[in-house]
C-alpha positions in Angstrom: 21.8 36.8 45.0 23.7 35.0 42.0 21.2 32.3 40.8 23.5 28.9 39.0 23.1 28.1 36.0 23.4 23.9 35.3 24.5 22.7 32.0 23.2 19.5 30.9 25.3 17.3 28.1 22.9 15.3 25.9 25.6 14.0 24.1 27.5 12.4 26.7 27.8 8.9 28.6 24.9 10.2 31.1 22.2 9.8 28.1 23.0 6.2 26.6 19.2 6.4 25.9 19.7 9.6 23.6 22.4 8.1 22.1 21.0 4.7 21.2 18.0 5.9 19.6 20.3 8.4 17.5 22.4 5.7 16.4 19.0 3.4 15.6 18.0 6.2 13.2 21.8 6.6 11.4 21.7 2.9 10.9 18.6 2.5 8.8 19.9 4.1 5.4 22.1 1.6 5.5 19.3 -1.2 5.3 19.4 -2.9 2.0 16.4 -1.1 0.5 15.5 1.4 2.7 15.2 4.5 0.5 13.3 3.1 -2.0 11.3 2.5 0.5 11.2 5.7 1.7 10.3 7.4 -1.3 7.1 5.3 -1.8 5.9 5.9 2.1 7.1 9.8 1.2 4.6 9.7 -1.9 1.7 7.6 -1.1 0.8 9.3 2.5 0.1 12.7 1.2 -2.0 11.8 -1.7 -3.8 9.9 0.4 -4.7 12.8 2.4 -5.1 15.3 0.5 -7.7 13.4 -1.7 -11.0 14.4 0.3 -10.3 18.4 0.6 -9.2 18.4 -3.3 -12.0 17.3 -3.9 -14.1 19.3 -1.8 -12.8 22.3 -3.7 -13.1 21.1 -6.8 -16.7 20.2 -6.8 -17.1 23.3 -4.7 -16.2 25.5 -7.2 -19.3 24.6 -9.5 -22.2 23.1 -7.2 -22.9 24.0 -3.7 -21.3 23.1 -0.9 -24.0 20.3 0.1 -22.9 18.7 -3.0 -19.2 19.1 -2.5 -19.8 17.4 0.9 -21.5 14.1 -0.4 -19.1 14.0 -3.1 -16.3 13.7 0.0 -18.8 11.4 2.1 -19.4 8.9 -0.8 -15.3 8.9 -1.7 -14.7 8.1 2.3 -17.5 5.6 2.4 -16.3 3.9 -1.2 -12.7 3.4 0.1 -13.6 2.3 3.6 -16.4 -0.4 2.4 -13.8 -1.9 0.1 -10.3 -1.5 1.3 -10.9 -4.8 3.4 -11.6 -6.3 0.0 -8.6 -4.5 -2.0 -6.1 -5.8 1.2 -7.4 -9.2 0.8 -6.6 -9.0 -2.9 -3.1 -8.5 -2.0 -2.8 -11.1 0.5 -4.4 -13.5 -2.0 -3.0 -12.5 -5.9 0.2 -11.3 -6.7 1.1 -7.4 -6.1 2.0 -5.7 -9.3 -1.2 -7.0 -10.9 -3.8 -5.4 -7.9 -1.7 -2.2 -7.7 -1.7 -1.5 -11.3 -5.4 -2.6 -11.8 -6.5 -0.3 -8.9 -4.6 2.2 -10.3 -6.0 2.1 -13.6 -9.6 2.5 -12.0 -8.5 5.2 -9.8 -6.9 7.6 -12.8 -9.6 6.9 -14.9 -12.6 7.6 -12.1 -10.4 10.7 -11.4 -10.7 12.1 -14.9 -14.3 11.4 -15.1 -15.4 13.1 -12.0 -13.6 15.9 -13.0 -15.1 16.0 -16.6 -18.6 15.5 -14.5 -17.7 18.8 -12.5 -16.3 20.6 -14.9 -19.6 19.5 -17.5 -22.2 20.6 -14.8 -23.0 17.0 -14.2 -25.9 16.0 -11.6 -24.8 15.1 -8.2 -25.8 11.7 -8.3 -23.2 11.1 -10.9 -20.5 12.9 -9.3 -21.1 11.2 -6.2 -20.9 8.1 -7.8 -17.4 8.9 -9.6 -16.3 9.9 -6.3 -17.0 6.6 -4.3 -15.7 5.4 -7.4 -12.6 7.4 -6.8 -12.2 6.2 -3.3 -13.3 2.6 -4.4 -10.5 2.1 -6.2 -7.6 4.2 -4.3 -4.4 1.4 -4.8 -3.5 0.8 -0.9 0.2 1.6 -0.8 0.3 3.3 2.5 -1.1 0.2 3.7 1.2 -2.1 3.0 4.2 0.1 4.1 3.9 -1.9 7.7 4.5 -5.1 5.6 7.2 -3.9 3.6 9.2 -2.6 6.6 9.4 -6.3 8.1 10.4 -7.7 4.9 13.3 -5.0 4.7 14.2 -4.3 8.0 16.0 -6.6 10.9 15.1 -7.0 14.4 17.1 -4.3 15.3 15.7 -1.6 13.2 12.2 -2.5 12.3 11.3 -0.9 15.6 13.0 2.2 14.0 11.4 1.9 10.7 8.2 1.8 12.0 8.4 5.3 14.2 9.7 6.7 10.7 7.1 5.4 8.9 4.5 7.2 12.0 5.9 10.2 11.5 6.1 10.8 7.9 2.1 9.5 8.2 1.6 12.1 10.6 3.3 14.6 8.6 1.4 13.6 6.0 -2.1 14.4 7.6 -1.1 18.1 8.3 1.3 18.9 4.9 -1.0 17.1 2.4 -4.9 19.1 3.4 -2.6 22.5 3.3 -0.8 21.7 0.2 -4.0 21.0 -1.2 -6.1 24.0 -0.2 -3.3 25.9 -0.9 -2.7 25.0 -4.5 -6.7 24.7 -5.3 -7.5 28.3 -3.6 -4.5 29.9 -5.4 -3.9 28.4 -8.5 -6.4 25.7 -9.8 -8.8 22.9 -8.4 -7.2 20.8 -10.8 -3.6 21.2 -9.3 -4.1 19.1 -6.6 -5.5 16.0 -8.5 -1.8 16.7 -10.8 -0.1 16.5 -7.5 -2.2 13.1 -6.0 -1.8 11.8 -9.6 2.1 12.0 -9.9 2.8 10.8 -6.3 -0.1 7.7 -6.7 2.0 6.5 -10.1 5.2 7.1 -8.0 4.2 5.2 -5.6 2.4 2.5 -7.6 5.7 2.1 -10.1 7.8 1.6 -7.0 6.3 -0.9 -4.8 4.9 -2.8 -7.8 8.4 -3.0 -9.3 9.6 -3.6 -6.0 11.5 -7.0 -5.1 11.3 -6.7 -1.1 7.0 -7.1 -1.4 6.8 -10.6 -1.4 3.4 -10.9 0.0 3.2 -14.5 1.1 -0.1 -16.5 -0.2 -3.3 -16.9 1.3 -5.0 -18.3 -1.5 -5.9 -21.8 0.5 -7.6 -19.6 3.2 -11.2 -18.1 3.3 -11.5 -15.0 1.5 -12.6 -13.0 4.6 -8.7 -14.2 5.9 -8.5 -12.7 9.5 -12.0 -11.1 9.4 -13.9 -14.4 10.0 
């Protein structure tokens, strides 16, 4: 018994569907703005993630694990207890100032928990440098969301903001393996090269950036939406 065989054309007039959300996606590039754009989401997601397993390793590779694993908790717990106060700095002051300030912190508590490792330091200063670290991590990724409505139309922000999904989740799965793989094969340092370039990248770009206008919410309470 001959078994048929159907043939299904995705392209055609019987997937308008298909063919719409193709077309979505070929439009965006030509939004005013939109690679710029796409280099800073490109380069502040990974560093982003592949902060915590750097420095897992890094620490790692001269105190125990038990240290290495407070160093991480107190990073995570530094940038979550304060990046309700960092977000509220940019709704409130202007961008470039915030971003280049946090970045300052965050390159300089980088180098010194390194120097801490690398010097043998106790753990209570290395955990300290690393909330430190996390503390003052400048919140780019963040205000990706924000940027995409000020560059985007009605038609494509729906677009920008799938993009902008998946390069987060491709983010969460290329940055931990680039790190590991640079820190197991080469250097525990690498990766904190890596975070360090694409953190300044990032920084330069949306702080020199004329689409973040953030508009003011210096007349409000400084809690904003979180009273």
């Amino acid at each position: 018994m001959s078994r048929s065989r159907t043939t299904f054309d995705t392209t055609g007039p019987d997937h308008p569907e298909q063919d719409r959300i193709l077309a979505d996606y070929q439009n965006l590039p030509r939004v005013p703005g939109f690679w710029r754009m796409a280099v800073i989401s490109m380069t502040s997601k990974p560093a982003a993630s592949m902060t915590s397993l750097s420095l897992l390793l890094l620490v790692s590779s001269s105190h125990s694990y038990g240290t290495a694993g407070l160093a991480v908790g107190c990073s995570t717990l530094g940038q979550g207890l304060t990046a309700p106060l960092r977000e509220r700095l940019i709704d409130r002051l202007p961008v470039r100032p915030v971003l280049f300030s946090c970045l300052a912190v965050n390159l300089t508590a980088t180098i010194a928990v390194i120097t801490a490792v690398q010097g043998g330091a106790d753990a209570m200063l290395i955990c300290t440098l690393s909330a430190a670290v996390g503390a003052s991590a400048p919140p780019v990724a963040v205000m990706m969301r924000f940027v995409w409505h000020s560059v985007t139309t009605s038609t494509t922000l729906k677009t920008a903001m799938a993009l902008d999904a998946s390069m987060m989740g491709a983010a969460l799965i290329v940055g931990p393996v680039l790190a590991g793989w640079l820190s197991l094969s080469l250097s525990p340092l690498l990766p904190f090269a890596a975070i360090t370039t694409m953190t300044v990248t990032s920084v330069a770009l949306m702080g020199n950036s004329s689409a973040v206008v953030v508009p003011s919410a210096a007349a409000g309470h400084w809690l904003g939406p979180l009273t």
